[in-house]
DRENRONU-200777 format. One line per field, with one value per residue (C-alpha): residue number from 1; residue in one letter; x, y, z. Coordinates in Angstrom, 1 decimal, decimal comma, always signed. Layout:
DRENRONU-200777
n = [NUM; ...]
res = [a; ...]
xx = [X; ...]
yy = [Y; ...]
zz = [Z; ...]
This chain:
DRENRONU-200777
n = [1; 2; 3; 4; 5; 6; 7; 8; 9; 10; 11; 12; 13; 14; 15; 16; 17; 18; 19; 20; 21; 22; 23; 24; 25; 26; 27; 28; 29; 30; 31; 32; 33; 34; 35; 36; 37; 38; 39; 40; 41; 42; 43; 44; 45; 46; 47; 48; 49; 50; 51; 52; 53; 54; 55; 56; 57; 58; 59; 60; 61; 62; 63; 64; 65; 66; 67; 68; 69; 70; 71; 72; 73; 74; 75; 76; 77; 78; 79; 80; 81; 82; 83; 84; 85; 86; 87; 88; 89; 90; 91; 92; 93; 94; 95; 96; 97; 98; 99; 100; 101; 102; 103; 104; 105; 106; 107; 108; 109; 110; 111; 112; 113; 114; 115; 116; 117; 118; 119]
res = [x; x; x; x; x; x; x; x; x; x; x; x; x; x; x; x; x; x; x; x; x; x; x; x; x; x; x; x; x; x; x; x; x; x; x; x; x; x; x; x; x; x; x; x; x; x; x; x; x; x; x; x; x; x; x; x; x; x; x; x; x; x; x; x; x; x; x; x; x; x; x; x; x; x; x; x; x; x; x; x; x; x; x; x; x; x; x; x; x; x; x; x; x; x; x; x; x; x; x; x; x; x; x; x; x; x; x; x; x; x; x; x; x; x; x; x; x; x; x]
xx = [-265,9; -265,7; -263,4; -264,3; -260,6; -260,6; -260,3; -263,4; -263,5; -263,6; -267,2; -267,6; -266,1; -269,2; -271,8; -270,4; -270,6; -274,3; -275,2; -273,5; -275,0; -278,3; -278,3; -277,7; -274,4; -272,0; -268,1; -265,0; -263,7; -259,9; -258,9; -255,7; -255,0; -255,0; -254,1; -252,3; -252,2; -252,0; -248,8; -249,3; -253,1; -252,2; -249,7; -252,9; -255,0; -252,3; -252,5; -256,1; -257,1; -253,8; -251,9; -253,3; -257,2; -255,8; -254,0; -256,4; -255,7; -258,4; -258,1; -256,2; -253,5; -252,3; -252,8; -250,6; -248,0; -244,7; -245,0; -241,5; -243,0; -246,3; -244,1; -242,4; -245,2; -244,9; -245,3; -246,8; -243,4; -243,4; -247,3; -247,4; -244,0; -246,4; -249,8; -247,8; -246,0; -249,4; -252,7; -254,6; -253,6; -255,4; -258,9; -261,7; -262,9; -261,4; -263,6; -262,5; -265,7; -266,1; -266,9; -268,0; -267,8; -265,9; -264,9; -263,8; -261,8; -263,1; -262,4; -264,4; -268,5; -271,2; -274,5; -275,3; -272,6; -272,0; -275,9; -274,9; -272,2; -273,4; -270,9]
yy = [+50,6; +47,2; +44,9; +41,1; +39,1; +35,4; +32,5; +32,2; +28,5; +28,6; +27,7; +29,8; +32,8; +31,9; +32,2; +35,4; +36,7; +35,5; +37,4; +40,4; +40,2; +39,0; +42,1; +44,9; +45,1; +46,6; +45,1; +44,3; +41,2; +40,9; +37,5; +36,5; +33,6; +36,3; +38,9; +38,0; +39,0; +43,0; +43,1; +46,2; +44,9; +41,7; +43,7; +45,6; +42,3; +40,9; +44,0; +44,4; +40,3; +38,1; +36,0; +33,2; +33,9; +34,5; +31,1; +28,6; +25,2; +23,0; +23,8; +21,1; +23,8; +23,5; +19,9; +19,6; +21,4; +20,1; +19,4; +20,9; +24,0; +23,6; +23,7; +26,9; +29,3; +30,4; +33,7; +37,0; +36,9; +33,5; +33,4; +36,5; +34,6; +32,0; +33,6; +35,4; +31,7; +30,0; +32,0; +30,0; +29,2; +32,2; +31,8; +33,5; +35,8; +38,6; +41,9; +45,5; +46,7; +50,6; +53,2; +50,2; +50,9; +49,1; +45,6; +47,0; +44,2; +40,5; +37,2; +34,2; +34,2; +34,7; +35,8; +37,1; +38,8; +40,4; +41,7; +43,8; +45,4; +48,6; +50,1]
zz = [-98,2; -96,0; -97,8; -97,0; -97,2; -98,5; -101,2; -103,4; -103,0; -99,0; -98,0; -95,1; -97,2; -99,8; -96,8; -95,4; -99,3; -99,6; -96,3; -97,1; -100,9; -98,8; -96,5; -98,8; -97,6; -100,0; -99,5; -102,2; -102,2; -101,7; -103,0; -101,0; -103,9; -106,7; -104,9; -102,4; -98,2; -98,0; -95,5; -93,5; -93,6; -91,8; -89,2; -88,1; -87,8; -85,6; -83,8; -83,0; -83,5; -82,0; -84,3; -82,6; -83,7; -87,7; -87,4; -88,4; -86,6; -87,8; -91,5; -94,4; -94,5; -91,3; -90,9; -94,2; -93,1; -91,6; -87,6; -87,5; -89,6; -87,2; -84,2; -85,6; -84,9; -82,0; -81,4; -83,9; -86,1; -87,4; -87,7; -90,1; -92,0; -92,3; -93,5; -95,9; -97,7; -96,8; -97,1; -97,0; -93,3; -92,4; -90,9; -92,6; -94,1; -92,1; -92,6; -92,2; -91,7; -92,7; -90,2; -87,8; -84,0; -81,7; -83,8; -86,9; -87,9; -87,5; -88,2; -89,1; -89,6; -87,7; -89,4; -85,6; -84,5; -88,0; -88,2; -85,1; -86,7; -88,3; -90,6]
């Protein structure tokens, strides 16, 4: 089944929920604040997305964090040390989509590119 990863609260986690509920598109819902971030999960997003596009650098999270902590991610170590102490760091939703071709991991939402995902 494609799992949707997020925080309930996270306004572009709540559209990507409405269009998947709105498309007949079944998913689970992995909350990363009750659940926490699936480790060997997150190693294959850095593998197949780049720490850099799981980092999210425009959210409150990052721009509450310490510069010296800010300035301490710099490569895929340090940014999975920090998704894993602050989830909420990580951009969303990330979607393992099931037995999608070619993209089967993504990150972030767009109603476009996910309507051409078929999976």
């Amino acid at each position: 089944m494609t799992t949707l990863y997020g925080i309930p609260n996270c306004e572009t986690v709540k559209k990507a929920r409405s269009w998947m509920d709105d498309q007949g598109r079944t998913y689970t819902f992995h909350d990363f604040k009750k659940s926490g971030v699936p480790v060997d999960h997150l190693d294959a997003w850095i593998a197949a997305l780049g720490w850099e596009a799981l980092v999210n650098r425009k959210g409150t999270t990052w721009r509450k964090l310490d510069p010296d902590m800010q300035a301490g991610v710099h490569d895929a170590a340090s940014a999975k040390a920090l998704m894993l102490a602050h989830p909420s760091v990580i951009k969303r939703p990330v979607v393992e989509w099931q037995g999608a071709r070619g993209k089967p991991t993504t990150v972030g939402f767009k109603a476009d590119d996910w309507a051409a995902i078929k999976g």
